[in-house]
C-alpha positions as CSV (number, residue, x, y, z in Angstrom):
1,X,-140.8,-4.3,-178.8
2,X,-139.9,-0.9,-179.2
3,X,-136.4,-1.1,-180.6
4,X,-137.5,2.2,-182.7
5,X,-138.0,4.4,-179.8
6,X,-134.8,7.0,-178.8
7,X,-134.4,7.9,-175.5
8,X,-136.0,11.8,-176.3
9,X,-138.9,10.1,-178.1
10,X,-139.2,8.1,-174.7
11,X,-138.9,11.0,-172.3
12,X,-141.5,12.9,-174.3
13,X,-143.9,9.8,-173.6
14,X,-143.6,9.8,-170.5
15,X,-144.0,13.7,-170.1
16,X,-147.6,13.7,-172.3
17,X,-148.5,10.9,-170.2
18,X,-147.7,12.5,-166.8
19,X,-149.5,15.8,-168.4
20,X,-152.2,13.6,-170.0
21,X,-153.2,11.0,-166.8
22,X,-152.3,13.4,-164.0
23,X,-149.4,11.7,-161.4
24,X,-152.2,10.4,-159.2
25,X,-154.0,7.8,-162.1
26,X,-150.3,7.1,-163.9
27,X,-149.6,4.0,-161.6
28,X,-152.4,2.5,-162.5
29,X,-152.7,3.5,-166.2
30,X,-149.2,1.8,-166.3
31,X,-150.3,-1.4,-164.3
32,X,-153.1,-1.7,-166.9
33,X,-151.2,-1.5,-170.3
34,X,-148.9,-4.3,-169.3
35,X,-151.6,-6.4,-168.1
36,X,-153.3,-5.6,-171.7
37,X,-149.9,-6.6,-173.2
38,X,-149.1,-9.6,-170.9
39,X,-152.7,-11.1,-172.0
40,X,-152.2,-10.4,-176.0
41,X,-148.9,-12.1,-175.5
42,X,-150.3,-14.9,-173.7
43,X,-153.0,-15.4,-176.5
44,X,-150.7,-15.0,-179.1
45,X,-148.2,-17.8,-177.3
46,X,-151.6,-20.4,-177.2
47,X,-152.3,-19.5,-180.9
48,X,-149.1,-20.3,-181.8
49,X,-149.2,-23.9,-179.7
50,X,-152.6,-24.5,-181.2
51,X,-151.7,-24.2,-184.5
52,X,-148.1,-26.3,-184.2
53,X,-150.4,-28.8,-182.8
54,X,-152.9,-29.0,-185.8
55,X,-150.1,-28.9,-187.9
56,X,-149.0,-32.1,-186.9
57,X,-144.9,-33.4,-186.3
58,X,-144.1,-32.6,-189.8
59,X,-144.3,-28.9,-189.2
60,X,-141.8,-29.1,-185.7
61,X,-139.7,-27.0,-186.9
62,X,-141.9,-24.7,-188.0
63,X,-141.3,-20.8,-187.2
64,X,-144.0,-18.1,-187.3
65,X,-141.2,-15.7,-188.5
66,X,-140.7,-17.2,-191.5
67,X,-144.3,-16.0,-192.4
68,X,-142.3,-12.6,-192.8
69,X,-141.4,-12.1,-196.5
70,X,-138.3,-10.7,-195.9
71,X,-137.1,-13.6,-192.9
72,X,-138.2,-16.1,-196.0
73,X,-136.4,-14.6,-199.1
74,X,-133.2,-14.2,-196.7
75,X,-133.3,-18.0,-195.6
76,X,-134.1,-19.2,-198.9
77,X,-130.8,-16.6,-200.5
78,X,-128.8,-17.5,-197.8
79,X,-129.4,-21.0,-198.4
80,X,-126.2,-22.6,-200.2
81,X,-128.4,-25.8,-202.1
82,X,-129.4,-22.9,-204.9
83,X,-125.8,-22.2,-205.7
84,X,-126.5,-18.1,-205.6
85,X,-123.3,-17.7,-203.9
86,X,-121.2,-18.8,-206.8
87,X,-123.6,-16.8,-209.4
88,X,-123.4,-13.8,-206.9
89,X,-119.3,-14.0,-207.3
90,X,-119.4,-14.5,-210.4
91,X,-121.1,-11.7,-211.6
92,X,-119.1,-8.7,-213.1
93,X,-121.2,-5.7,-213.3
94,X,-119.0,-3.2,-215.1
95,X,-118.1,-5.7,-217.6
96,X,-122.3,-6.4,-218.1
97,X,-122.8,-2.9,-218.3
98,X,-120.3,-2.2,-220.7
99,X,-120.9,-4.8,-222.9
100,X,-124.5,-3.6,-222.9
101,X,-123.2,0.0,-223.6
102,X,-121.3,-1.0,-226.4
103,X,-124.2,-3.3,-227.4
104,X,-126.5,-0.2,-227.4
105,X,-123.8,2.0,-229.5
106,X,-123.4,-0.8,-231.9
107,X,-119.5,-0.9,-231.0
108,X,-118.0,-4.3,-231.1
109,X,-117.2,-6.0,-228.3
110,X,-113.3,-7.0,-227.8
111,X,-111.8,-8.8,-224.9
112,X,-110.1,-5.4,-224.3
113,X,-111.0,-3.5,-220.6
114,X,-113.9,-2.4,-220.2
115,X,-114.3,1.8,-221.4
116,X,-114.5,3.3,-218.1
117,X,-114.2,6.9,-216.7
118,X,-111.3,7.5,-214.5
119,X,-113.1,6.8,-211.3
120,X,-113.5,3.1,-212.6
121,X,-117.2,3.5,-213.1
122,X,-119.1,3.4,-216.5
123,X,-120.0,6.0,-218.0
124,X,-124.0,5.9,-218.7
125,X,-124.7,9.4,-219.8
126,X,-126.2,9.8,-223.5
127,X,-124.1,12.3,-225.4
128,X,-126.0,14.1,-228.2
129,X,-124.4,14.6,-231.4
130,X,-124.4,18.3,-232.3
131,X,-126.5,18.6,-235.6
132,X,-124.9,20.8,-238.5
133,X,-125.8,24.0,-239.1
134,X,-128.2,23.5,-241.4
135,X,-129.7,20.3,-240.5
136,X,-133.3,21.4,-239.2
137,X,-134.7,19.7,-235.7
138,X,-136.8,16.8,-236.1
139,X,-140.8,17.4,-236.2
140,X,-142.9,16.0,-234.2
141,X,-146.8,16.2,-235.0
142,X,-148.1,15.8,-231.7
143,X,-146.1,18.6,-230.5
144,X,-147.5,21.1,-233.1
């Protein structure tokens, strides 16, 4: 339930609630949060039942966490009957990008290796062609 909380985080709880409910009323403060939680747990445990029940036996198997998006989209990725792994492998980034570079430059595309930088990345950057001397900057009416 609290997988978040670091041990400083939880000694600085427990010294604003020793501040906060005196040492005297703590016990009891304490006894009365986990009743509180034991109860929301025990309603959300008969929820659950009641609703696998209404559901009916073609729902056995159902799992509350899947209502999480991120439990679903994991089960249905990691599930093989797509055939994602073998799109996944198959998948060449630098060579997509660098077709799509050379697309954008208008450069043909030969079966050659990819143009990369040293560090076997691909190099994204827009270089500016230096205007001549006496070419003027373009106008632009809105900026004027």
């Amino acid at each position: 339930m609290f997988n978040d909380i670091g041990p400083l985080e939880l000694v600085t709880l427990i010294v604003l609630a020793v501040l906060i409910f005196g040492p005297e009323k703590l016990p009891k403060v304490i006894q009365d949060v986990t009743r509180t939680i034991r109860k929301i747990r025990d309603f959300s445990e008969s929820a659950k039942q009641d609703i696998r029940q209404e559901l009916g036996p073609e729902f056995k198997d159902f799992e509350f966490e899947d209502l999480n998006p991120k439990t679903f989209i994991r089960k249905q990725l990691d599930n093989d009957d797509l055939g994602l792994k073998e799109i996944r492998n198959g998948f060449d980034l630098k060579k997509e990008m660098a077709e799509v570079t050379d697309a954008v430059h208008g450069r043909d595309t030969d079966p050659s290796p990819s143009p990369a930088t040293p560090g076997g990345r691909v190099d994204m950057t827009k270089k500016p062609e230096k205007p001549a001397a006496d070419d003027r900057p373009p106008f632009d009416m809105d900026a004027t």
